[in-house]
C-alpha positions as CSV (number, residue, x, y, z in Angstrom):
1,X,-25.1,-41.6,1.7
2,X,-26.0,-39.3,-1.1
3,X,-28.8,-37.3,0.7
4,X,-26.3,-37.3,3.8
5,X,-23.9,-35.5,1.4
6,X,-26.7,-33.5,0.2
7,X,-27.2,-32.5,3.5
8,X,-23.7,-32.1,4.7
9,X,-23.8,-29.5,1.3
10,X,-26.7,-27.6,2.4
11,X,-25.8,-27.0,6.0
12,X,-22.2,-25.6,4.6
13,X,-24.0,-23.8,2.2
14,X,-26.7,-22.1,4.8
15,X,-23.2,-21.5,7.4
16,X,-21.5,-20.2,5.0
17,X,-24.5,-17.6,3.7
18,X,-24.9,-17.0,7.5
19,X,-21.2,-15.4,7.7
20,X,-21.5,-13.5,4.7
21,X,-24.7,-12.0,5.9
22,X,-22.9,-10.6,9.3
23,X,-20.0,-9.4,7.3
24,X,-20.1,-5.0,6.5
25,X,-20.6,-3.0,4.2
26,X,-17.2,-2.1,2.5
27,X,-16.6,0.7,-0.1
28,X,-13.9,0.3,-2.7
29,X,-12.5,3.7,-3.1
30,X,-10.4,4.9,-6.1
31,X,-9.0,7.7,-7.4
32,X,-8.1,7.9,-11.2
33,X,-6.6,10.1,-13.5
34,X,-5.7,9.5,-17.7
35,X,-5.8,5.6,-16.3
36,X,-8.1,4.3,-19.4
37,X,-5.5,2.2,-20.4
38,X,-4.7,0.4,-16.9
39,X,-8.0,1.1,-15.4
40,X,-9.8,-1.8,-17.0
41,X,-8.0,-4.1,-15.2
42,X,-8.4,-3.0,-12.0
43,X,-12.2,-2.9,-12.4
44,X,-12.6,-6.0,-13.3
45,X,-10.2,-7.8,-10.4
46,X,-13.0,-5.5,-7.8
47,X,-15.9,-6.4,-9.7
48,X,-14.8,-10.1,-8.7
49,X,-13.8,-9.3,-5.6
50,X,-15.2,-13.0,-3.4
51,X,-17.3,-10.5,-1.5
52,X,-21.7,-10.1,-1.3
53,X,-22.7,-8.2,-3.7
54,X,-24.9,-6.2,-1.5
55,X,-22.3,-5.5,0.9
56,X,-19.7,-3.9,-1.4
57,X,-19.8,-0.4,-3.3
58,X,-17.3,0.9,-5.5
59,X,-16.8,4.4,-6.0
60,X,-14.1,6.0,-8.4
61,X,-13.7,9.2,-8.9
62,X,-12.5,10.4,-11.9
63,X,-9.8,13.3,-11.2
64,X,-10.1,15.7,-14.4
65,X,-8.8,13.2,-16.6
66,X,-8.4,14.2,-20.2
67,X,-8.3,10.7,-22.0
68,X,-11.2,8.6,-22.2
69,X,-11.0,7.5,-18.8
70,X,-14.8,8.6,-18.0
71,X,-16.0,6.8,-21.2
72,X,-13.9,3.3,-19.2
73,X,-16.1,4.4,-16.2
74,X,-19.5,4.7,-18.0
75,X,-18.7,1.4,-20.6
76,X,-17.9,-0.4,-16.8
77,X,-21.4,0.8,-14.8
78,X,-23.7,0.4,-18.1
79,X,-22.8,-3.0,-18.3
80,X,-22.5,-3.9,-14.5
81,X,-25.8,-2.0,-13.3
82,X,-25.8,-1.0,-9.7
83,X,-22.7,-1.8,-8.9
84,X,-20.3,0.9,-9.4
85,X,-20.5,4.2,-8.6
86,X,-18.3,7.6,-10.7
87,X,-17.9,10.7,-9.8
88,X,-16.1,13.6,-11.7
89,X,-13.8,16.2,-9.7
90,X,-13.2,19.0,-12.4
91,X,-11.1,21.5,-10.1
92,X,-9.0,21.8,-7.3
93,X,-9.1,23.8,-4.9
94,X,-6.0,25.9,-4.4
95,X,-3.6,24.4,-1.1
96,X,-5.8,20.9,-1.4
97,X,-3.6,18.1,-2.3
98,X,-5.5,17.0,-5.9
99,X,-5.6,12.9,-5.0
100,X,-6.7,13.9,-1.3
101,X,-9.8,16.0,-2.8
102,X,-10.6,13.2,-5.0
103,X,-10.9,10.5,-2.1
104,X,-12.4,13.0,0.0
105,X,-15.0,13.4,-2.6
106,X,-15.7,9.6,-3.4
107,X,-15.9,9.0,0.5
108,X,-18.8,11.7,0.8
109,X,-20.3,9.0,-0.7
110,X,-19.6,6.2,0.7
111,X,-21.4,4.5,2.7
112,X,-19.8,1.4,4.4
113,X,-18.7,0.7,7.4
114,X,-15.2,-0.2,6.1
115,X,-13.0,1.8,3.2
116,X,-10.6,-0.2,0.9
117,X,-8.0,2.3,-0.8
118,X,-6.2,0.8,-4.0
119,X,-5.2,2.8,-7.3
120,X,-6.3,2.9,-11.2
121,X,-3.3,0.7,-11.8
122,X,-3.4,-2.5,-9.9
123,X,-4.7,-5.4,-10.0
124,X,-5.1,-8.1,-7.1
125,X,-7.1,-11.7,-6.9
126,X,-10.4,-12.4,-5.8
127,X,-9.5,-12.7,-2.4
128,X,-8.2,-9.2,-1.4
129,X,-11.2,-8.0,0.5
130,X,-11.5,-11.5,2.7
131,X,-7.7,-11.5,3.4
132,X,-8.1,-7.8,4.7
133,X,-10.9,-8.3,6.6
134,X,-9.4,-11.2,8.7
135,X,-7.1,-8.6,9.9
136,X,-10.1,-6.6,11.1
137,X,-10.1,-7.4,14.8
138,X,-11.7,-5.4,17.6
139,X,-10.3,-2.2,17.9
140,X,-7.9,-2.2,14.8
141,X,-8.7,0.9,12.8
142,X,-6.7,0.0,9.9
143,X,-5.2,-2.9,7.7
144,X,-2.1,-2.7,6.0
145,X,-1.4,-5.6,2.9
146,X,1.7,-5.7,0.8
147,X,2.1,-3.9,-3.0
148,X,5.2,-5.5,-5.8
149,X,5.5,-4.8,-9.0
150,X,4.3,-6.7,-11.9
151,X,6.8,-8.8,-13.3
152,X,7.6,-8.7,-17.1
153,X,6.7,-11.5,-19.1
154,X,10.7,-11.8,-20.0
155,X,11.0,-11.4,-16.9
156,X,13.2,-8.6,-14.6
157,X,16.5,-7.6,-15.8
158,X,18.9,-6.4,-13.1
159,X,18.2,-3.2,-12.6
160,X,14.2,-3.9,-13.0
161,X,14.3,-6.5,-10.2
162,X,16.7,-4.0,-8.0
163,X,14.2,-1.4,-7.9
164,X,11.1,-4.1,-7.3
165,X,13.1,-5.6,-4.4
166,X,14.0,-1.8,-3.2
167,X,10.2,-1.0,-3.7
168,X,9.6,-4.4,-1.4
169,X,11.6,-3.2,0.9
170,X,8.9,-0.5,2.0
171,X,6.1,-3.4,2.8
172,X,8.7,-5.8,4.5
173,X,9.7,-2.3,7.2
174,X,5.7,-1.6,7.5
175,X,5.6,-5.2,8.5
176,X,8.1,-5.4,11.0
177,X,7.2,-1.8,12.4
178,X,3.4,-3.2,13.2
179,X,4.5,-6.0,14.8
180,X,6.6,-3.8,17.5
181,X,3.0,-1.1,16.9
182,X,5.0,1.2,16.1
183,X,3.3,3.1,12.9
184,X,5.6,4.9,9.9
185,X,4.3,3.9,6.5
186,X,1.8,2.2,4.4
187,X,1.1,1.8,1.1
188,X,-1.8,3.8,-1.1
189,X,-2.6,1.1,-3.2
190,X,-3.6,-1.4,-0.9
191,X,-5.0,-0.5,2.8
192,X,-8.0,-0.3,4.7
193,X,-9.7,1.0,7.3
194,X,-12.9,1.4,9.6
195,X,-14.9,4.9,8.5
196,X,-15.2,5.1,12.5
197,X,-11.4,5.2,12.9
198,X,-10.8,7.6,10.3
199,X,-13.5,10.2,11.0
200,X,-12.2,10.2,14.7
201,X,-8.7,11.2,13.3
202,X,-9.9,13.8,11.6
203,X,-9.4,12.5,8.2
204,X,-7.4,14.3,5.8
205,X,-7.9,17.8,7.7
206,X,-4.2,17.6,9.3
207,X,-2.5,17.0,5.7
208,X,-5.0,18.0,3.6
209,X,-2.2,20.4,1.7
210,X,0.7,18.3,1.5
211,X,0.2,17.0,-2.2
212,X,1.3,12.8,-0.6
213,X,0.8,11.0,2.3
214,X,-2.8,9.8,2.4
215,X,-1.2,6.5,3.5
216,X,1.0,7.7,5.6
217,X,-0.4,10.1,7.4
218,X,-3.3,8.4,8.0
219,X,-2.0,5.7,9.3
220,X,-0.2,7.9,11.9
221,X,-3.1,9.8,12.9
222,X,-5.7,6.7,13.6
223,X,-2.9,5.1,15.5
224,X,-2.5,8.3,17.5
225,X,-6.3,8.5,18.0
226,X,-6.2,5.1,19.8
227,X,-6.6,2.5,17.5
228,X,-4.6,-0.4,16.7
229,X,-3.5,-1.2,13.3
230,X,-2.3,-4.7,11.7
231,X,0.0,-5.9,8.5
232,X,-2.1,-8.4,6.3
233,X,1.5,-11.1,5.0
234,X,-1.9,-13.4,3.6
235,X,-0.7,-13.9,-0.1
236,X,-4.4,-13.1,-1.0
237,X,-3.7,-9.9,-0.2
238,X,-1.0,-9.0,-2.1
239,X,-1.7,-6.0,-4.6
240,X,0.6,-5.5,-7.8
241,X,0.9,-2.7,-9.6
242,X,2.9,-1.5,-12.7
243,X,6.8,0.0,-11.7
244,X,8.0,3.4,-13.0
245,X,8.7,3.2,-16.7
246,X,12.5,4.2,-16.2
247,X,14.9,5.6,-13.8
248,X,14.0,8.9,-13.9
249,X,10.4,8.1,-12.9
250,X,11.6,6.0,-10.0
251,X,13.8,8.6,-8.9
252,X,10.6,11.4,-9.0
253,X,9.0,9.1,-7.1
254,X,11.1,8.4,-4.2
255,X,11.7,11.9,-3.7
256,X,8.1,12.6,-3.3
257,X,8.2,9.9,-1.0
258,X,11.0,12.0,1.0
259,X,9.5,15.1,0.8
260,X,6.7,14.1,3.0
261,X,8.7,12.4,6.0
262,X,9.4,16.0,7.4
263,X,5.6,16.3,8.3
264,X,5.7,12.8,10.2
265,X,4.8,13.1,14.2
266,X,7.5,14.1,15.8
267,X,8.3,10.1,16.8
268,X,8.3,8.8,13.1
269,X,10.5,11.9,12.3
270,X,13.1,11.1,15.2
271,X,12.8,7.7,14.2
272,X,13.8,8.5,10.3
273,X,16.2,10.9,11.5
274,X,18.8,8.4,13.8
275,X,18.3,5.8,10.4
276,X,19.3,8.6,7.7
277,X,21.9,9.6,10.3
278,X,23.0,5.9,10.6
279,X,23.7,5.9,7.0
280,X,25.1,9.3,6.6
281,X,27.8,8.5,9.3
282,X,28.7,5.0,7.6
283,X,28.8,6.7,4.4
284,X,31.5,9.5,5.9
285,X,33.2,6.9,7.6
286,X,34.0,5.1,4.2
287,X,34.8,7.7,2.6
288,X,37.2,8.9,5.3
289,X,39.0,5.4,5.5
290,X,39.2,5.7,1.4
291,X,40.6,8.8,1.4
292,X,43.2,8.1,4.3
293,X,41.7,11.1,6.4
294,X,42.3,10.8,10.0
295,X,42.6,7.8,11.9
296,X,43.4,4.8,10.7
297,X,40.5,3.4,12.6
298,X,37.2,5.6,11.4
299,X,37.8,3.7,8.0
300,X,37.1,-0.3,10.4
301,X,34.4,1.6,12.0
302,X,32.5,2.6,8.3
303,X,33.2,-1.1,7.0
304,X,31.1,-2.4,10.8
305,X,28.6,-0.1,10.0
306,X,28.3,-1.2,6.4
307,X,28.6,-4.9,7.2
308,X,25.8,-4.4,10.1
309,X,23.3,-2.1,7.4
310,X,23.5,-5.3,4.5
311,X,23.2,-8.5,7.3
312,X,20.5,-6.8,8.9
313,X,19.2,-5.8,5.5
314,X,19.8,-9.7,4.4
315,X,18.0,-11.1,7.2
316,X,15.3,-9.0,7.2
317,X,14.2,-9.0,3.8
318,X,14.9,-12.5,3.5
319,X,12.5,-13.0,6.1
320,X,9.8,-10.7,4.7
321,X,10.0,-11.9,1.1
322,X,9.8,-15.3,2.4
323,X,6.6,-13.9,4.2
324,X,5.2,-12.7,1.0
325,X,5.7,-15.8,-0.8
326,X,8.2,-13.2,-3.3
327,X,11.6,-14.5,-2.2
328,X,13.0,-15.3,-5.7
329,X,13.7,-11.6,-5.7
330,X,16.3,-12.0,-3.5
331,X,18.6,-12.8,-6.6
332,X,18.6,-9.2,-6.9
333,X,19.9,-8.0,-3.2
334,X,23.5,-7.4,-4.1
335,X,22.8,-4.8,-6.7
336,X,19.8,-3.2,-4.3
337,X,21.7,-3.1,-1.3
338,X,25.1,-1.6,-3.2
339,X,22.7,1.0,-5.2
340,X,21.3,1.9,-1.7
């Protein structure tokens, strides 16, 4: 029974080694700026990335930093020889979007088949690259996986877990927009995608000069140069990453965010445009029912449309947290959705 079992081990063992050896080359590509504090982390979650060793390079390009972010990068590949890879962008070309130079210079060189994307400031379990790579099915180009914030150790107040279930919000739409195919947004910190795909979209040459977007935008354009994208809802996939440290942060953010929508295919923009409009009229509507202007029915009409925005909004999210294995932050919806 015991050499049975020894054998039963072995022949897992050899199967198992026999997968790994057919699975790519992936580079782990990020971009980094004054991260020395955060950056740590993340390193160490990709160094134990349950990946072969042989078939994964990481690459992180330093982006003129001014703390000791390169001394983090040099400490990280003299004590892990061979297996990470820094490079130094000291200047910017003027109209190139700074990040966009940074992971256009750190996928010069890579060289796998595959290119995971995440930031200086997240961290994510062993299984990240595997839960990806499932999602890798003939002719999808990319992968997108779900980003939340880190949760304090006291855990989120109310406003705190308002904006993590607002950021959620973002991954739960991608979701339900690549299950119709239909492609809008992704998130940065956690995507990947097939160096075939990309190059045949043309990379970052479109939106090289719009300072955001390297999500987005690609997405969009490997979609539109025929390939198939998927959302990754495995829990192994999930990336987390630290929130804005106040309001005003949060607020810079989104409107970053905004700002780039206007340079969307014309689809996405028409898309964005009938939703903002949605919202705009059910605002007005309110507003004129408040206000006792006009009839006494454009006031009935802003309380449908505000009752329709929060169910669906309920449902939805309800759904997607429950797909992320995040739904205690539901707690939170009433003071997202009336912020919103």
């Amino acid at each position: 029974a015991q050499q049975r079992e020894a054998e039963e081990g072995a022949r897992q063992e050899h199967a198992g080694a026999g997968k790994d050896a057919e699975l790519p080359l992936v580079t782990v590509l990020v971009a980094a700026r004054d991260e020395e504090a955060r950056l740590p982390r993340t390193l160490d979650c990709l160094l134990a990335q349950d990946w072969p060793r042989d078939r994964l390079q990481l690459v992180v390009v330093d982006d003129r930093s001014d703390d000791a972010t390169p001394q983090v990068l040099r400490d990280f590949a003299a004590r892990h020889p061979g297996r990470l890879e820094h490079l130094r962008v000291n200047a910017v070309p003027p109209g190139v979007s700074p990040k966009k130079h940074a992971l256009s210079l750190g996928l010069q060189a890579a060289r796998g088949a595959w290119i995971a994307v995440t930031d200086a400031d997240c961290t994510m379990g062993a299984g990240w690259l595997r839960a990806l790579a499932r999602r890798f099915e003939p002719g999808v180009g990319m992968v997108l996986g779900v980003t939340a914030y880190e949760e304090p150790a006291q855990g989120f107040s109310p406003a705190a877990g308002a904006r993590a279930l607002e950021f959620l919000s973002y991954g739960v739409a991608a979701a339900g927009l690549a299950g119709v195919g239909f492609p809008v947004s992704a998130n940065a910190n956690n995507l990947a995608y097939r160096r075939e795909a990309f190059d045949a979209a043309g990379g970052y040459s479109a939106h090289g000069a719009i300072v955001s977007g390297d999500d987005d935008f690609t997405l969009q354009a490997i979609h539109a140069a025929g390939w198939d994208f998927r959302f990754c809802a495995d829990h192994a996939a999930r990336v987390r990453t630290e929130p804005p440290a106040d309001f005003c942060a949060f607020w810079e953010q989104r409107k970053r965010w905004v700002g780039k929508t206007i340079h969307y295919r014309r689809a996405q923009v028409a898309f964005l445009s009938l939703v903002y409009l949605f919202y705009v009229s059910t605002a007005a509507l309110l507003a004129c029912g408040l206000l006792r202007i006009g009839p006494a029915h454009l006031g009935l009409l802003g309380l449908a449309g505000l009752a329709a925005k929060t169910g669906g909004e309920y449902m939805s999210m309800r759904a997607g947290l429950a797909l992320f294995g995040l739904s205690p932050l539901m707690r939170f919806f009433g003071i997202a959705s009336a912020l919103h």
